[in-house]
N, C-alpha and C positions, 0 to 999 in steps of 0.2 A: 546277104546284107539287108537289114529291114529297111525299109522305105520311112522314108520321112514321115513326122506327123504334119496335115494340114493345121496351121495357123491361120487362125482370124480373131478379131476382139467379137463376134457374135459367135464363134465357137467356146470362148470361153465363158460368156457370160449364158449362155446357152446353159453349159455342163452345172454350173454353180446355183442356175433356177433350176433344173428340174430333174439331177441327179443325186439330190441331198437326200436324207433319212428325213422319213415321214413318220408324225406322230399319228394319234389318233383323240378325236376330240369327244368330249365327253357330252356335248350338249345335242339332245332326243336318241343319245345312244339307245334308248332304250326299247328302240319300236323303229320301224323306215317310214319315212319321209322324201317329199319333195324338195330341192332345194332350187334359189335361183339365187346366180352370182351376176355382177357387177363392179365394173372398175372404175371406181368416181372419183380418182386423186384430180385437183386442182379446182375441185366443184365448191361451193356452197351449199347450205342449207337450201337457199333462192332456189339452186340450180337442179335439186334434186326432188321438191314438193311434189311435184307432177306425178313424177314417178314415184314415190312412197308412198302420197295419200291415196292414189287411183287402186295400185296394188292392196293398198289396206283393206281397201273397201271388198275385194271379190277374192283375198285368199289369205290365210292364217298361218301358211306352214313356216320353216325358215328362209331367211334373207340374209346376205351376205355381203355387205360394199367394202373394197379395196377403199381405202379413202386416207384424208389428209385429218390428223389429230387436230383438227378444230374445233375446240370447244363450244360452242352456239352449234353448229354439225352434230358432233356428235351427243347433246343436247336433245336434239330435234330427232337423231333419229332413234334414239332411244324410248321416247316420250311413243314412239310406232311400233317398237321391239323388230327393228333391224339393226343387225348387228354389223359394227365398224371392225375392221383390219388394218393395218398398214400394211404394206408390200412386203408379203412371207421371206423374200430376200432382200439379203444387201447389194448390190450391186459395186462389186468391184471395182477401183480403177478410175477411169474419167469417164470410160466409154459407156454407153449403158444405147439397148433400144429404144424407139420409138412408144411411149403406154401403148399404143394399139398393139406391140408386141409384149409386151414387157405381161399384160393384162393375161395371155394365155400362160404364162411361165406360173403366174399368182392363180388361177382359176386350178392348173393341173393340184400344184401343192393343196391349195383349200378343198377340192375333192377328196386329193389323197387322204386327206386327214378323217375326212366326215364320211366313215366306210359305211354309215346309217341311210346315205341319200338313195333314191330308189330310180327318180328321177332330176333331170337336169337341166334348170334355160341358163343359156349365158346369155347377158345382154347387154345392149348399150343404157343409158343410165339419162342421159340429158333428155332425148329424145322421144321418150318412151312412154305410151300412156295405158293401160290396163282396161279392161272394159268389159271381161269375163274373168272367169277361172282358166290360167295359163295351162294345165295341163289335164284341161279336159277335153276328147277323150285322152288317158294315159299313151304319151309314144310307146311305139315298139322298136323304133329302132332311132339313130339321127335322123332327124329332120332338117331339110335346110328352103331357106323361102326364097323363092324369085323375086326379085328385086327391079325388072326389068325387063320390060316381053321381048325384046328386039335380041336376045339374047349376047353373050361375050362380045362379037365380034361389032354389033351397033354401041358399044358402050367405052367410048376411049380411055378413061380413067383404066379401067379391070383391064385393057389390052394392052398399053402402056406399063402395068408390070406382071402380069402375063411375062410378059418379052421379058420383063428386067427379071423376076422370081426363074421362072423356067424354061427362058430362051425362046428365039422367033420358031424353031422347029414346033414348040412344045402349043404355044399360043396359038399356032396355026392351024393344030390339029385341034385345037378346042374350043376355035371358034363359032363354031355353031352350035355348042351348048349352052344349054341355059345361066344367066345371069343371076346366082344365088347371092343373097348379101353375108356378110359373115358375124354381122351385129345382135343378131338374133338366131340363136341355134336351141334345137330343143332335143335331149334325148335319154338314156338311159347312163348311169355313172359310170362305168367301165366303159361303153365306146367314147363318153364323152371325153375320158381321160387319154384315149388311144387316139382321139381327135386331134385336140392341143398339143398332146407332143409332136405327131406328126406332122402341123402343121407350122410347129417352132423350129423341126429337124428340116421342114424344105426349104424355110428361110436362110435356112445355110446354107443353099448352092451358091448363090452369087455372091458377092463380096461384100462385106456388113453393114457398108453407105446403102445397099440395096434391101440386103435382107432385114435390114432393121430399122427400114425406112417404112413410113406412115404409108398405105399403100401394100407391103408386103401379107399382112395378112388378110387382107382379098383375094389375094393372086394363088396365097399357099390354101386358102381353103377350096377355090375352085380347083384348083389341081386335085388336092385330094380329094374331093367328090369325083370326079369325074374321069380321072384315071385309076376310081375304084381301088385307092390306097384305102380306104375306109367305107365300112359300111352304113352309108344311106339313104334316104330317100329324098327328093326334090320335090316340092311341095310347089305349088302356085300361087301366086300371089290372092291375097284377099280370103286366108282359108283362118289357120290359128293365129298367121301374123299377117297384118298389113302393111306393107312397109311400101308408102304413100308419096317418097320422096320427088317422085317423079312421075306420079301419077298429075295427070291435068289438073288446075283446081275447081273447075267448073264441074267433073261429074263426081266431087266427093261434096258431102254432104252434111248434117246436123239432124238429129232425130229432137223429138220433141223433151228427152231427155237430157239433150247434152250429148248425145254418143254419137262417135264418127263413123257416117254410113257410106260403105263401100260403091262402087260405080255400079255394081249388082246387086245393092240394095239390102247385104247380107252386113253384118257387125261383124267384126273380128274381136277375140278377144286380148290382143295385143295389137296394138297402132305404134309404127317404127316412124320416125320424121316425118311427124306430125306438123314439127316446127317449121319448116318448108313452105307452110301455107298461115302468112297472118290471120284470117279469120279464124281457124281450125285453134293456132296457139294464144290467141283472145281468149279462147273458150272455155280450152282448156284451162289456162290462167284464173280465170274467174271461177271454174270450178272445183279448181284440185291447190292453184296457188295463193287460197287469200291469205294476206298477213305477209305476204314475200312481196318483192317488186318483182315486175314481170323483167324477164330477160330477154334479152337480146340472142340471137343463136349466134351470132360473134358479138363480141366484145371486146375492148381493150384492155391489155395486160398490162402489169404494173412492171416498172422498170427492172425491178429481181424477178420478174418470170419472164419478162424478154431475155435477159440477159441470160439467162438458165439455157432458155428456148437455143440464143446463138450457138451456145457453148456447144450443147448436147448436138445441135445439128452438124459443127465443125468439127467435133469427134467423132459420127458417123463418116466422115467425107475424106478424112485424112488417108493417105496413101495406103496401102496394104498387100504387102508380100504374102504371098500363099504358097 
């Protein structure tokens, strides 16, 4: 007698992003390329300056934002020749993940399509500021950045769903590995596509309040690095990416260009939460955002994206037979 199929609303909205037929895109089919993708739904133009004039400045190949059909947006980022998407899927139903999830389901599709890409960053999008050429030297394989020296087990956020992604056994054993961020990845198109899915496919152990909660893909990317579901490497902080968030403010820096110098006195050519340190996102601001108002790293949402916000979180939460 065959056994039942597992039910959950993140197993189907799972199948629906990234079991569909892929096309193939016709724009630099003609030669390989670098690409770097982003998922910028509920941004601004304001919200994105930073990171499209910085990148302008040190690389020409293609760009990719997930984002919201706003006109003045995609305006602005045309006038850069980065190119706008909406989200490759629909999204079924009430239920839908977390964008922190929902972003790798859109990243796998827009690969699959762009079978030209040689290399691959995914990145976070607000946060983010440029300061060299992203893929020099070329990865050879994933790359992923320490985010944190005190590694997993000093970092309560990443243990707290650790436990909830892959259970107290799993987090236990993986607490003394290193603390990778999942915001910034760099590597080749085919692992990077064997990355995403498997990192959409662990968010489905737990029940879909969890795996498709904000959070979850932290927990699903340190598992798969580290329990060597995927092939790559662990990089250190302050190398291709800096990712600053939690770095002291006192031993980062200002060069006499404007560029943010690392505690070791090296430049990265990508700066991850930046935003974390007022003076650093003054600077930035002034540099990369005139003609925008400077933003706020929170701000207040308008009464239909609170209300969105409830919705979406109260259809994660609801009950669920498996």
């Amino acid at each position: 007698m065959a056994s039942p199929a597992a039910k959950s609303a993140y197993l189907g909205w799972v199948a629906a992003a990234i079991a569909g037929e892929r096309g193939a895109s016709p724009t630099f089919a003609a030669a390989e390329h670098d690409l770097i993708l982003g998922y910028a739904t509920g941004y601004e133009a304001a919200d994105v300056a930073v990171f499209v004039r910085s990148l302008r400045a040190v690389y020409a190949g293609p760009v990719v934002l997930v984002t919201d059909q706003e006109p003045a947006l995609l305006d602005f980022l045309a006038q850069h020749d980065v190119e706008s998407v909406s989200p490759p899927f629909a999204c079924s139903g009430v239920w839908r993940p977390h964008p922190v999830m929902q972003r790798f389901a859109a990243f796998d599709a827009l690969m699959s399509e762009r079978t030209w890409a040689r290399h691959v960053l995914l990145t976070d999008v607000r946060d983010v500021v440029f300061q060299a050429p992203p893929f020099d030297p070329p990865p050879q394989k994933l790359e992923f950045f320490v985010e944190y020296d005190g590694g997993l087990k000093g970092h309560a956020f990443n243990m707290k769903y650790l436990r909830g992604v892959g259970g107290e056994d799993v987090a236990r054993a993986l607490a003394d590995k290193p603390c990778v961020c999942v915001g910034t990845v760099v590597g080749p198109r085919e692992s990077m596509i064997r990355f995403c899915r498997t990192l959409l496919m662990l968010a489905a152990i737990p029940r879909s309040e969890i795996g498709g909660a904000f959070g979850a893909d932290q927990a699903a990317c340190n598992i798969a690095l580290h329990l060597g579901l995927v092939e790559g490497e662990t990089r250190p902080n302050y190398g291709r990416i800096a990712t600053v968030g939690l770095t002291p403010g006192d031993v980062l820096s200002l060069d006499g260009t404007g560029q943010i110098v690392n505690p070791d006195g090296g430049v990265s050519p990508v700066v991850h939460q930046y935003d974390r340190h007022p003076a650093l996102m003054a600077t930035m601001h002034e540099r990369w955002g005139q003609g925008f108002e400077a933003r706020e790293r929170r701000r207040g949402k308008s009464l239909s994206e609170r209300g969105r916000k409830l919705r979406d979180s109260v259809a994660r939460r609801l009950p669920e037979l498996r």
